[in-house]
C-alpha positions as CSV (number, residue, x, y, z in Angstrom):
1,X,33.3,-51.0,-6.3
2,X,32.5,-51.3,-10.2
3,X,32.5,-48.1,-12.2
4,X,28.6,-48.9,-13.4
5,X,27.5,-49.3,-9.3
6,X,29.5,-46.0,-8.3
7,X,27.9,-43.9,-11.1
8,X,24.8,-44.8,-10.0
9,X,25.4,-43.7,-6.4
10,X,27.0,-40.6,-7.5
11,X,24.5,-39.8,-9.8
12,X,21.8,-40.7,-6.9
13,X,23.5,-38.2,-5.1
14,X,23.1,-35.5,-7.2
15,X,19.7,-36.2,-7.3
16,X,19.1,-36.3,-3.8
17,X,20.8,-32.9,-3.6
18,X,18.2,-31.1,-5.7
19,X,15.1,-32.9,-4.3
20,X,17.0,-31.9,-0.4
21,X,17.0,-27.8,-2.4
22,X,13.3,-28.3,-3.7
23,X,12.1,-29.7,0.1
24,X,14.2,-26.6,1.6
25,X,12.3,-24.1,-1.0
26,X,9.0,-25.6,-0.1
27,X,9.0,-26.2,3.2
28,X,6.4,-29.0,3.2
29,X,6.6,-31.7,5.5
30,X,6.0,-34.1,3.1
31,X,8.4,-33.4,0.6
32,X,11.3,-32.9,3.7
33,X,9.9,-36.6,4.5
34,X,10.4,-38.2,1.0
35,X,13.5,-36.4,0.7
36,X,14.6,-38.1,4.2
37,X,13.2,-41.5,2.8
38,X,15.4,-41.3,-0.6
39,X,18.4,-40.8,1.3
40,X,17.5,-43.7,3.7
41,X,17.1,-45.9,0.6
42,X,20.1,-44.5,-1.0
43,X,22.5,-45.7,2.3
44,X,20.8,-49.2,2.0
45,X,21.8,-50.0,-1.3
46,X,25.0,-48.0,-0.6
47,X,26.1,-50.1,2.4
48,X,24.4,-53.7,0.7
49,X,26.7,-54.4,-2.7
50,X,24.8,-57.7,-2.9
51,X,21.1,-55.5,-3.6
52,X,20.6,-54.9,-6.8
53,X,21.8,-51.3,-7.7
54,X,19.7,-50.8,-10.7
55,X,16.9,-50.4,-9.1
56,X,17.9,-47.8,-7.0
57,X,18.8,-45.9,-10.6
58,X,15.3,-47.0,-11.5
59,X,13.6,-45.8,-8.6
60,X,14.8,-41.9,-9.0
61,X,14.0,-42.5,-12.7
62,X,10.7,-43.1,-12.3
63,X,9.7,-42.0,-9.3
64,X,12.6,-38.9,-7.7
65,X,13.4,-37.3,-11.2
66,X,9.4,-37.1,-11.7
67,X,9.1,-35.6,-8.7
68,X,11.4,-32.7,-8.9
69,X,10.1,-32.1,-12.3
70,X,7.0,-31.4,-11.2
71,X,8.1,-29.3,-8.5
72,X,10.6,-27.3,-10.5
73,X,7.3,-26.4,-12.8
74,X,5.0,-26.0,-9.7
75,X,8.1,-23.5,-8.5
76,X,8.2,-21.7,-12.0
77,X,4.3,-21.1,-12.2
78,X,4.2,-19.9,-8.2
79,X,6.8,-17.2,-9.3
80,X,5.4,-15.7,-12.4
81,X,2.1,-15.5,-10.3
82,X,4.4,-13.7,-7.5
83,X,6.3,-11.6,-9.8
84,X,3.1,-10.1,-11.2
85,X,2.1,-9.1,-7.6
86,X,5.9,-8.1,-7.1
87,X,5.4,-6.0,-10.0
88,X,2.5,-4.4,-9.0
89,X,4.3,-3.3,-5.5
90,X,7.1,-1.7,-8.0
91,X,4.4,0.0,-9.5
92,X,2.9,1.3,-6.6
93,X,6.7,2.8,-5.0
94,X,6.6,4.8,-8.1
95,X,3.8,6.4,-7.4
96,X,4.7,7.0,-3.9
97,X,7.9,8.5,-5.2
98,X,6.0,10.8,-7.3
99,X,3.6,12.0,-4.6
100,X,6.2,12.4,-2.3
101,X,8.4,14.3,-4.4
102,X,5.2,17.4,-4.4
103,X,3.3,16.4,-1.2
104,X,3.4,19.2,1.3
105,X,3.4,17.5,4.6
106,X,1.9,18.3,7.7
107,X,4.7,20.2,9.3
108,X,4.1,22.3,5.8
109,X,0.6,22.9,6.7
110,X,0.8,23.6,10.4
111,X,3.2,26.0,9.5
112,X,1.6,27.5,6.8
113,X,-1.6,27.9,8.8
114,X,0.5,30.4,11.3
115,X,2.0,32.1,8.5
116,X,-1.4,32.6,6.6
117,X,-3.1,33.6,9.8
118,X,-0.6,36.6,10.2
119,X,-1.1,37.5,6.4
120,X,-4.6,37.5,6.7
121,X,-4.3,39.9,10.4
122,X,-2.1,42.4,8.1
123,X,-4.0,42.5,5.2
124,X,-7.4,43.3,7.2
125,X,-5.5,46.5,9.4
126,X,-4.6,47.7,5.8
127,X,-8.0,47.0,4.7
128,X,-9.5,48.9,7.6
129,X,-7.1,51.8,6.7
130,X,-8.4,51.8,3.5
131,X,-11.8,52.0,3.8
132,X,-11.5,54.7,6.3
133,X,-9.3,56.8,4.1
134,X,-11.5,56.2,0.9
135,X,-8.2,55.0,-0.7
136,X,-7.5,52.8,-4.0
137,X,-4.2,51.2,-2.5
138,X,-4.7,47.3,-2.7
139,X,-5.1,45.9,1.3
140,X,-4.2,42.2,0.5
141,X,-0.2,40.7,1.0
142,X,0.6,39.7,-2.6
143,X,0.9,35.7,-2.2
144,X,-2.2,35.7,0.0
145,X,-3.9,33.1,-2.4
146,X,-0.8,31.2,-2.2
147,X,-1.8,29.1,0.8
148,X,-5.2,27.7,-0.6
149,X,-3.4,27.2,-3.9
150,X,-0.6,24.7,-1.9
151,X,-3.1,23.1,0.9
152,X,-6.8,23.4,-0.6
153,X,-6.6,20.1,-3.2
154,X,-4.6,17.7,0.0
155,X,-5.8,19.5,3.3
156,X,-9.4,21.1,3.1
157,X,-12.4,19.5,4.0
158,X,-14.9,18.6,1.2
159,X,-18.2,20.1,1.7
160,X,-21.5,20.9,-0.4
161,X,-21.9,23.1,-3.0
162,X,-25.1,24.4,-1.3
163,X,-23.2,24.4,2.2
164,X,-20.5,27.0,0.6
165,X,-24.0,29.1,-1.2
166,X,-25.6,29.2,2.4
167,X,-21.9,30.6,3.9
168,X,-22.0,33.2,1.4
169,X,-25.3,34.7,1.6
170,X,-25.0,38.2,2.4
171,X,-27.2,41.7,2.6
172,X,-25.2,43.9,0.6
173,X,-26.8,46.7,3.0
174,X,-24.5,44.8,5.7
175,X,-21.3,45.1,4.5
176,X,-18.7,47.8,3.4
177,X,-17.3,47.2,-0.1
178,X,-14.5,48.8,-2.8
179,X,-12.7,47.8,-6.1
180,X,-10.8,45.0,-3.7
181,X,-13.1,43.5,-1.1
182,X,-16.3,43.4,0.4
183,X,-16.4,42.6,4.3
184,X,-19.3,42.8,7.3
185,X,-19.5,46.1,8.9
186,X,-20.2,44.3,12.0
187,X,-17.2,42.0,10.9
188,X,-14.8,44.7,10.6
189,X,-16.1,45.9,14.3
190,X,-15.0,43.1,16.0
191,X,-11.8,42.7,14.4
192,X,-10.8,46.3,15.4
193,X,-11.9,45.4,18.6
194,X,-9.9,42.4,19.3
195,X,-6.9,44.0,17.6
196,X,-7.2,41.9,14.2
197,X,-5.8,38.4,16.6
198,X,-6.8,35.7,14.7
199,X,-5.7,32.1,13.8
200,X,-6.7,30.0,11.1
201,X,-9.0,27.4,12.0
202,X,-9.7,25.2,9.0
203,X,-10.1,25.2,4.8
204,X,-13.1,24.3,2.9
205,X,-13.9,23.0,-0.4
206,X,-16.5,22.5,-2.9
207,X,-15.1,21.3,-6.4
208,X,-13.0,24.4,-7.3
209,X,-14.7,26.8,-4.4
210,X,-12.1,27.4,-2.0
211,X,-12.9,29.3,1.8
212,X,-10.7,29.7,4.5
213,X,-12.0,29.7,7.8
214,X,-10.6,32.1,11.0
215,X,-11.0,32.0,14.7
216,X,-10.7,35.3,17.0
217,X,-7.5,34.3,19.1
218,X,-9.2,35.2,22.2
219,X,-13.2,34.7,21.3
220,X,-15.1,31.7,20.2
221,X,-16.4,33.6,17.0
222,X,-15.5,32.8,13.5
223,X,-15.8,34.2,10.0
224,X,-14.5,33.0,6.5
225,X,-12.7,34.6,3.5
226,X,-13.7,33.6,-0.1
227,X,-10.5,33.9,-2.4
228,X,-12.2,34.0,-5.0
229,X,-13.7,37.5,-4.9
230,X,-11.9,38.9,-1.2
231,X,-15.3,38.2,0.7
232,X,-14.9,38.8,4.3
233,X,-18.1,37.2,6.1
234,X,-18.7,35.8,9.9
235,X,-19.3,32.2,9.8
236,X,-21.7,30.4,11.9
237,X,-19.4,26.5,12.3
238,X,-22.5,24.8,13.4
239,X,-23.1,24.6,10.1
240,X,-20.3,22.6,9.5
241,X,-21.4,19.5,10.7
242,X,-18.8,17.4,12.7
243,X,-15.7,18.0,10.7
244,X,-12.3,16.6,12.3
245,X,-9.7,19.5,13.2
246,X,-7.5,16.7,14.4
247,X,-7.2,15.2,11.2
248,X,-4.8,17.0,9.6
249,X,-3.4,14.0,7.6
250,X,-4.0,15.3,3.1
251,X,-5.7,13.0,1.0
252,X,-2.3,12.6,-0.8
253,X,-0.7,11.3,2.5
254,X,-3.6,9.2,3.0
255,X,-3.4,7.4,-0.5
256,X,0.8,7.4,0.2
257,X,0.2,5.5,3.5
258,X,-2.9,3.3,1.5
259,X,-0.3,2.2,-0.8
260,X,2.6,1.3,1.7
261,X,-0.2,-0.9,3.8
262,X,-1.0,-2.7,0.1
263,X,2.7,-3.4,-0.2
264,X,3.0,-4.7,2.4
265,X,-0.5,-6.8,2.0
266,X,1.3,-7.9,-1.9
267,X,4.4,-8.7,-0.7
268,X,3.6,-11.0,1.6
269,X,1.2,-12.8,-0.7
270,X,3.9,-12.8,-3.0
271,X,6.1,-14.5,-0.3
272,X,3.4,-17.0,0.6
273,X,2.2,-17.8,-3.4
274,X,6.3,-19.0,-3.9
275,X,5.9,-21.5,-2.1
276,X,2.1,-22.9,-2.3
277,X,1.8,-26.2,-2.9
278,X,-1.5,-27.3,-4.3
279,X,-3.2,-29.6,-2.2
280,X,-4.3,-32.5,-4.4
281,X,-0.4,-32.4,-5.1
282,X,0.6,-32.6,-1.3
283,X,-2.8,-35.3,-1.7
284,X,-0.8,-37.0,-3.7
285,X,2.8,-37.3,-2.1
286,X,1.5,-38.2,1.0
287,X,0.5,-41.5,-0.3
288,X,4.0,-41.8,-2.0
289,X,5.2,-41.3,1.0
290,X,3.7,-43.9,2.7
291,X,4.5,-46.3,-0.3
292,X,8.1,-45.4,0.1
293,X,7.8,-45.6,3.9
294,X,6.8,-49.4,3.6
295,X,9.4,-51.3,5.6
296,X,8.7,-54.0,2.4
297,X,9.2,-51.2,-0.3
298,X,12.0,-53.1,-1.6
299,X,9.9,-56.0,-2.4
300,X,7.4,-54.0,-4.9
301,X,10.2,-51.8,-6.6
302,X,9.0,-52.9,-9.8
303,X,5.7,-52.1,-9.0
304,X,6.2,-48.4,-8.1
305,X,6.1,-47.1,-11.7
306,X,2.2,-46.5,-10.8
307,X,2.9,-44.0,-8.5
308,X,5.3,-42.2,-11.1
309,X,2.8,-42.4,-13.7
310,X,0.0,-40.6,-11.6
311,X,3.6,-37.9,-11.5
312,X,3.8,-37.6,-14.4
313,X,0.4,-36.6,-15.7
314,X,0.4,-34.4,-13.2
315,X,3.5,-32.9,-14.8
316,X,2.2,-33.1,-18.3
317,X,-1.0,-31.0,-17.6
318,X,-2.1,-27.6,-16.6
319,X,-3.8,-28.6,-13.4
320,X,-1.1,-27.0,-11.6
């Protein structure tokens, strides 16, 4: 075999190889198919020294060099539109990293709810005490605030401004008051009654307005504590509408899990943009394909150069 024939087959290999890498990246029938054609081509004038071997080095000139070009840029632009989604989901991990580096989860809550409840059953026994001795001790545990101050912003329900007004509302003829806390009469009545049991049953929020809402363990009857000034009040829960006990998920978990489902919504977008192939493109090498295909493709060699032409514009503009 001459040096000038073998070059060309080796250097028709070479090509082959990165058109077979492009078709493997793409996955597209069409380019697998041309791919399978070139190599076809490439055995016939491999195993027939009497065809003319130039124009098998002017066929991947014109025509399989084109091609890959165009791909190789069609590859380039789908990952820079990828890696800006890509980007975005490394964007989004930080911020889930920061949440859940302060979050307080919903073991947290649950057990900061029984802790709170207990707090609130001692601190209303020493209230009691203190209103019958007439004394100036302070009835509240020292962190009792703390609770509302961790869970308020991520785990209590958003209500009205008027709605927390209404639940305030008081006659000041009602209730027993000192330097500390003001609280029902007929409020302090029941809880000496049932022995100061009590659970929490839920938070509530209006802009910075925080209340914390209590159950009597063994009754269905319910009143609410205003942090803000130690107000002790029953509280009528028809009133608060149909809010969801059961959702004990915070906002900040919420968001966390938002941003995961994006992620994973981004990435595979991301995935999928790689490798899109525009379809005027895939248009496009489906009639090259059939040209190639032609069992008398040999015959209009020359004539091919049309085909590369429409290639190369493609290449040379932004259409892509």
């Amino acid at each position: 075999m001459d040096e000038n024939r073998l070059n060309i087959l080796n250097a028709s290999t070479r090509v082959i190889s990165k058109l077979q890498l492009l078709s493997v990246f793409f996955n597209n029938d069409v380019i697998y198919k041309i791919y399978l054609r070139t190599q076809v081509l490439h055995q016939l004038f491999q195993t027939n020294p009497e065809l003319d071997i130039n124009q098998l080095e002017m066929f991947h000139l014109q025509f399989t060099q084109t091609l890959i070009d165009l791909l190789k840029k069609i590859k380039r632009n789908n990952e820079a539109q990828a890696d800006l989604l890509l980007d975005e989901v490394a964007l989004n991990n930080q911020l889930i990293d920061q949440m859940d580096d302060s979050v307080y989860t919903e073991h947290n809550f649950s057990n900061g709810k029984q802790r709170q409840a207990l707090k609130m059953s001692q601190s209303l026994r020493k209230l009691f005490q203190v209103l019958s001795d007439n004394s100036s001790e302070y009835p509240f545990t020292g962190n009792i605030n703390k609770f509302s101050a961790h869970f308020s912003g991520d785990y209590f329900f958003s209500i009205s401004t008027e709605l927390v007004y209404d639940l305030l509302q008081y006659n000041p003829a009602d209730v027993y008051t000192n330097e500390y806390a003001t609280i029902q009469r007929k409020l302090m009545g029941a809880l000496c009654k049932y022995d100061f049991k009590i659970d929490f049953y839920c938070g509530l929020r209006a802009n910075d307005i925080v209340l914390e809402v209590y159950r009597f363990t063994d009754v269905n009857r319910y009143f609410l504590f205003s942090p803000l000034n130690n107000l002790l009040l029953f509280c009528d829960v028809t009133k608060l509408g149909d809010i969801d006990l059961k959702n004990t998920i915070s906002k900040r978990e919420r968001m966390m899990r938002e941003l995961r489902d994006k992620n994973v919504q981004l990435t595979g977008k991301a995935g999928l943009m790689k490798t899109n192939l525009p379809e005027n493109i895939t248009a496009l090498l489906a009639e090259d394909y059939k040209k190639i295909a032609d069992v008398n493709f040999l015959a209009h060699m020359n004539a091919f150069d049309v085909q590369a032409n429409i290639l190369k514009t493609m290449l040379n503009t932004d259409i892509i």
